[in-house]
C-alpha positions as CSV (number, residue, x, y, z in Angstrom):
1,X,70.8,-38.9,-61.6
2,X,69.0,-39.8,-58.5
3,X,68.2,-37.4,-55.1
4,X,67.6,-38.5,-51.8
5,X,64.8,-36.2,-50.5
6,X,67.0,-34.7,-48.3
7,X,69.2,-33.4,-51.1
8,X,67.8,-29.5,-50.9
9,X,68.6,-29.8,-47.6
10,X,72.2,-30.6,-48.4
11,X,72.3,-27.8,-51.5
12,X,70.6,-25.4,-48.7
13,X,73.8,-26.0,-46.2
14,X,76.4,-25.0,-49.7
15,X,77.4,-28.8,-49.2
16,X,79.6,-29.9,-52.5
17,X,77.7,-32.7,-54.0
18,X,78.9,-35.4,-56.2
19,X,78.1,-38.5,-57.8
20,X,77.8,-41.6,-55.5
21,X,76.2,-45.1,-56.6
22,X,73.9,-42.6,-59.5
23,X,73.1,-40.7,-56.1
24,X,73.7,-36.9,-55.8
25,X,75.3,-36.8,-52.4
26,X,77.1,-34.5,-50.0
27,X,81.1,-35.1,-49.8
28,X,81.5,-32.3,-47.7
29,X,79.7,-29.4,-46.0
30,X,82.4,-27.7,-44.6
31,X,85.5,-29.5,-44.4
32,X,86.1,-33.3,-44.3
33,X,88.6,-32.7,-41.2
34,X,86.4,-30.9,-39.1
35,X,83.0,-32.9,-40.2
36,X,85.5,-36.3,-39.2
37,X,86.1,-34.4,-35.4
38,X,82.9,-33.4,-34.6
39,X,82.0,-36.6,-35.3
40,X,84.8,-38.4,-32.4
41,X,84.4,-35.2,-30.2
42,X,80.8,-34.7,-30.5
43,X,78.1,-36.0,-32.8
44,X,77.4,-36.3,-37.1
45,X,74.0,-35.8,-38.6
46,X,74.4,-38.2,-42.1
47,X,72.2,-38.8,-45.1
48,X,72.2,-42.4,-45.7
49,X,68.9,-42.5,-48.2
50,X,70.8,-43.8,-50.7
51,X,71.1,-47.3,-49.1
52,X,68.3,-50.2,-49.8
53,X,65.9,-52.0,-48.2
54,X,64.6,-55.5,-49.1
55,X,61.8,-57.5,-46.7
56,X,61.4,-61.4,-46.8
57,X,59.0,-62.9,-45.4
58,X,57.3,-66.7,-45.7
59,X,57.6,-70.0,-43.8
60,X,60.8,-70.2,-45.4
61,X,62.7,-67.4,-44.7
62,X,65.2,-68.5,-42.5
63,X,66.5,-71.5,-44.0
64,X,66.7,-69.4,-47.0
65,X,69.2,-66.7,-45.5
66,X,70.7,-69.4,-43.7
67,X,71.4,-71.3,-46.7
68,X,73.3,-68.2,-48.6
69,X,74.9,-66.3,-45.9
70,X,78.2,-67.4,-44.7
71,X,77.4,-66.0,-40.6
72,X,74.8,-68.2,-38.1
73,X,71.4,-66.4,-38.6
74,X,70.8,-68.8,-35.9
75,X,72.4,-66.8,-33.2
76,X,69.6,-63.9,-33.9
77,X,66.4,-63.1,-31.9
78,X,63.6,-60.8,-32.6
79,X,64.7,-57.2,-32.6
80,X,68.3,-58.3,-33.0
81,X,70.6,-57.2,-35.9
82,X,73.6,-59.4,-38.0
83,X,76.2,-57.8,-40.4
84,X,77.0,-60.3,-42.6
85,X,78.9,-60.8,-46.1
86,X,76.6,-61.9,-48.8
87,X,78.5,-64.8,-51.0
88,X,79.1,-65.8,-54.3
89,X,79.4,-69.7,-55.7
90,X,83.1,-68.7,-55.4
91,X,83.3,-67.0,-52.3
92,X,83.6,-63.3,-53.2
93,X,81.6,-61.1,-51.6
94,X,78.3,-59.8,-53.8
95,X,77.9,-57.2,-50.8
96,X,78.5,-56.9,-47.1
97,X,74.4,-56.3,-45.8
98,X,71.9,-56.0,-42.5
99,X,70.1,-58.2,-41.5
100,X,66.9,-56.9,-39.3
101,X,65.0,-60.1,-37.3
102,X,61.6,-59.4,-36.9
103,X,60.7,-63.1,-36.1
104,X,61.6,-66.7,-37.9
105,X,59.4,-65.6,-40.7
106,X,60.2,-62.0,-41.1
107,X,63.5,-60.2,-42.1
108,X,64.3,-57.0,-43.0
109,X,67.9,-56.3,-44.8
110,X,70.1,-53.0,-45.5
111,X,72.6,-53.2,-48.4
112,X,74.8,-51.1,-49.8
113,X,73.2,-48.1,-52.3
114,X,75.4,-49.4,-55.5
115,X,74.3,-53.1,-54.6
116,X,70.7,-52.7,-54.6
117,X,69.6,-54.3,-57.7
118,X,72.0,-56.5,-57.6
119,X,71.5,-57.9,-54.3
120,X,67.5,-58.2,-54.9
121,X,68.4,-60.1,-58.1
122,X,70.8,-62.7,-56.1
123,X,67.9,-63.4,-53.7
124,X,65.5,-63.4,-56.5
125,X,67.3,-65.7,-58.5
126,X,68.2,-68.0,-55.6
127,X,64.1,-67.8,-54.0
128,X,62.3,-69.9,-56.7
129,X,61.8,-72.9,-54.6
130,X,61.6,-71.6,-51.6
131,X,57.9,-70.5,-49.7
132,X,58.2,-66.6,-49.4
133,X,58.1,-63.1,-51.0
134,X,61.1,-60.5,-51.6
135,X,60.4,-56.8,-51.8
136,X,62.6,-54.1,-52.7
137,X,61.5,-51.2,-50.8
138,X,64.7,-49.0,-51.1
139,X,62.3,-46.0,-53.4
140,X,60.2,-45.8,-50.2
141,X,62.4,-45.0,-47.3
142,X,65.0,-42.9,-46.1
143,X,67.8,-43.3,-43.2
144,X,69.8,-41.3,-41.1
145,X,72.4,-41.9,-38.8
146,X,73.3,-39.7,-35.9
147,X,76.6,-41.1,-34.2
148,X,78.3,-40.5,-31.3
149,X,79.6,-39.5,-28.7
150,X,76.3,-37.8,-27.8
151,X,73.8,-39.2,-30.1
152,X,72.1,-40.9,-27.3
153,X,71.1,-37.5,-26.2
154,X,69.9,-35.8,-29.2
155,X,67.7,-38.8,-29.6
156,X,66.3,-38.5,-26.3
157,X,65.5,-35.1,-27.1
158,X,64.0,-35.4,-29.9
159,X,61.8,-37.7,-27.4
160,X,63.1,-41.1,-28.4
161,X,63.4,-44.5,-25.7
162,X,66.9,-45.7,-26.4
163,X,67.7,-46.6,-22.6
164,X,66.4,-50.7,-23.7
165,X,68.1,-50.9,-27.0
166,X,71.0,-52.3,-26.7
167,X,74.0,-52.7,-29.6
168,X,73.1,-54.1,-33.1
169,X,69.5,-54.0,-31.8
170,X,66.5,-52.2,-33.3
171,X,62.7,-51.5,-32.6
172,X,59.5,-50.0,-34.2
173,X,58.3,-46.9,-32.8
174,X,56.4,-44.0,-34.6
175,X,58.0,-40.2,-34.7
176,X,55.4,-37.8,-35.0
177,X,52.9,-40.4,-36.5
178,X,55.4,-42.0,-38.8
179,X,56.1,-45.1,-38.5
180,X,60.0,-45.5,-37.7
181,X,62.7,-48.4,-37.2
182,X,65.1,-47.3,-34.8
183,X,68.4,-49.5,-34.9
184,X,71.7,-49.0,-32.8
185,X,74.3,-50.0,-35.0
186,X,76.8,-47.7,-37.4
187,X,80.0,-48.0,-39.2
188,X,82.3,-45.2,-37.4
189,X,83.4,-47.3,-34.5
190,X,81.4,-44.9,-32.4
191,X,77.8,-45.4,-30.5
192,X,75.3,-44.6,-33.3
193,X,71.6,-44.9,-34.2
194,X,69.6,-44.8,-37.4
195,X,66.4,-43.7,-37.8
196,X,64.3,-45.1,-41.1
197,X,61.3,-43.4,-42.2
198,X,58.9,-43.2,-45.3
199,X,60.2,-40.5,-47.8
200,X,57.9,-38.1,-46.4
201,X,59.3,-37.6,-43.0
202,X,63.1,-37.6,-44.0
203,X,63.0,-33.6,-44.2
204,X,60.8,-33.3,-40.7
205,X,63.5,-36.1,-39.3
206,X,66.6,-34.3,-40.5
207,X,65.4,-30.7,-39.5
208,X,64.6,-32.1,-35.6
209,X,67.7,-33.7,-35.8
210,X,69.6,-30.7,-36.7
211,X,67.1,-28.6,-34.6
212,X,67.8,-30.7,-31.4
213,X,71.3,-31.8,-32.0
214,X,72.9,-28.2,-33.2
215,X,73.2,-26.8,-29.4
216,X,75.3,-30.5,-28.2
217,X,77.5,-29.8,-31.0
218,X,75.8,-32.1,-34.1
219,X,77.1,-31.4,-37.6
220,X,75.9,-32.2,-41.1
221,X,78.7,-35.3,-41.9
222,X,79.5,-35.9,-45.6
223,X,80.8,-39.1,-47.7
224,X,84.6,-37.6,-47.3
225,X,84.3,-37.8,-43.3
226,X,82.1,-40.8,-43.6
227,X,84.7,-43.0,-45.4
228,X,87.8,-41.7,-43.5
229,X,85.6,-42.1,-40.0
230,X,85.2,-46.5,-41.1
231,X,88.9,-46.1,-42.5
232,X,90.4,-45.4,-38.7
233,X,88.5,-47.9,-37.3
234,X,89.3,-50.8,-40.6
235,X,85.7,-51.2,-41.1
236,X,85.1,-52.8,-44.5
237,X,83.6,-50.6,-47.6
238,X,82.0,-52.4,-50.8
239,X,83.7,-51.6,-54.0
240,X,86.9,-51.1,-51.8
241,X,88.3,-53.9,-49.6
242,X,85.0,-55.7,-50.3
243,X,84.2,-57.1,-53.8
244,X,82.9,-60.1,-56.3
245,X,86.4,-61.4,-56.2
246,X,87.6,-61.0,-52.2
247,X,86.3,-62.8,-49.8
248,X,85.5,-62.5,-46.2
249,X,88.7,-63.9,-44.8
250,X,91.1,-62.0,-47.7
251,X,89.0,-58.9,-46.3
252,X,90.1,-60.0,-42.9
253,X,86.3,-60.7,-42.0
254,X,87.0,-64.0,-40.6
């Protein structure tokens, strides 16, 4: 069974772990009720590790993601962000993913933690004649995601510039030497940011977070809050209203 390396962090807080996606992760911490209303009334610290990370780069990198992605990659510029369902021949969905633009050539993508082979074997398989590289760099980072409603100022102490980044938008920046993609996007209807780091710097991230957060109210937020939190706002989840054989406008993703 895999760990985030955050996961001693979780067992330190008596969180009740389960199996998610072959990941050990935190359902709850205290109660899925209370974890769901800090996050509306105040702000949620969550563990995201679990999710992957694929780069492509190469001359032909757009019309590659252009060519298998139902949305207009088009319509994104550098430092923008697209959520997007990934297809199948038959229109089902082989996940819902993020799609990072660093420039025409270079992409960066966040898929869902029980997709990631899967997904890097669709590109693969799809990539052979096409002029660029794929790599699947999901065992070397970690996310979190600190929503709402007063992320913004837990970020800006913990000495982050968020006043420029607007919604579904993300920069590069370092945290305490480490280098660090800061995106504004999450799935609980609220304002939200994610910060992903190499492995190393999850438990210095997660403590500062925690560190800077606790006194504006931040709590630890499990899976249970995490799913019910998209469920209010009819936010789509893989493996649920998402799958090989729904597609994007029988998921209401039109």
């Amino acid at each position: 069974m895999n760990k985030t390396p955050l996961y001693h962090e979780h067992e330190k807080l008596n969180a009740k772990i389960v199996d998610f996606a072959g990941y050990l992760m935190p359902v709850y911490y205290d109660s899925i009720i209370h974890e769901h209303q800090a996050v509306r009334n105040a702000c949620g610290l969550f563990d995201i590790s679990h999710m992957g990370e694929l780069v492509i780069k190469g001359p032909d990198a757009f019309d590659f993601l252009q060519y298998l992605i139902p949305n207009n990659l088009s319509k994104l510029y550098d430092g923008k962000i697209l959520y997007t369902p990934l297809c199948n021949e038959n229109g089902g969905v082989v996940d819902d993913i993020l799609i990072y633009r660093y420039s025409q050539d270079h992409y960066f993508i966040v898929v869902t933690a029980s997709n990631i082979k899967k997904v890097n074997d669709w590109f693969a398989s799809h990539a052979k004649s096409y002029n660029l590289t794929l790599e699947n760099k999901s065992s070397e980072l970690s996310m979190v995601a600190i929503q709402w409603p007063k992320s913004a100022e837990v970020l800006n102490a913990m000495g982050f510039s968020i006043q420029d980044l607007k919604y579904y938008c993300f920069k590069e920046t370092t945290y305490n030497k480490f280098k660090t993609i800061l995106s504004r996007t999450g799935y609980t209807g609220e304002q939200g940011f994610e910060l992903i780091i190499p492995n190393e710097a999850a438990v210095m991230v997660w403590k500062d977070s925690m560190k800077y957060g606790s006194p504006l109210g931040l709590k630890p937020i499990g899976l249970g809050a995490r799913d019910t939190l998209r469920l209010e706002v009819c936010f789509s989840l893989y493996g649920h209203e998402l799958n090989d054989d729904i597609s994007p406008l029988e998921a209401d993703l039109a």
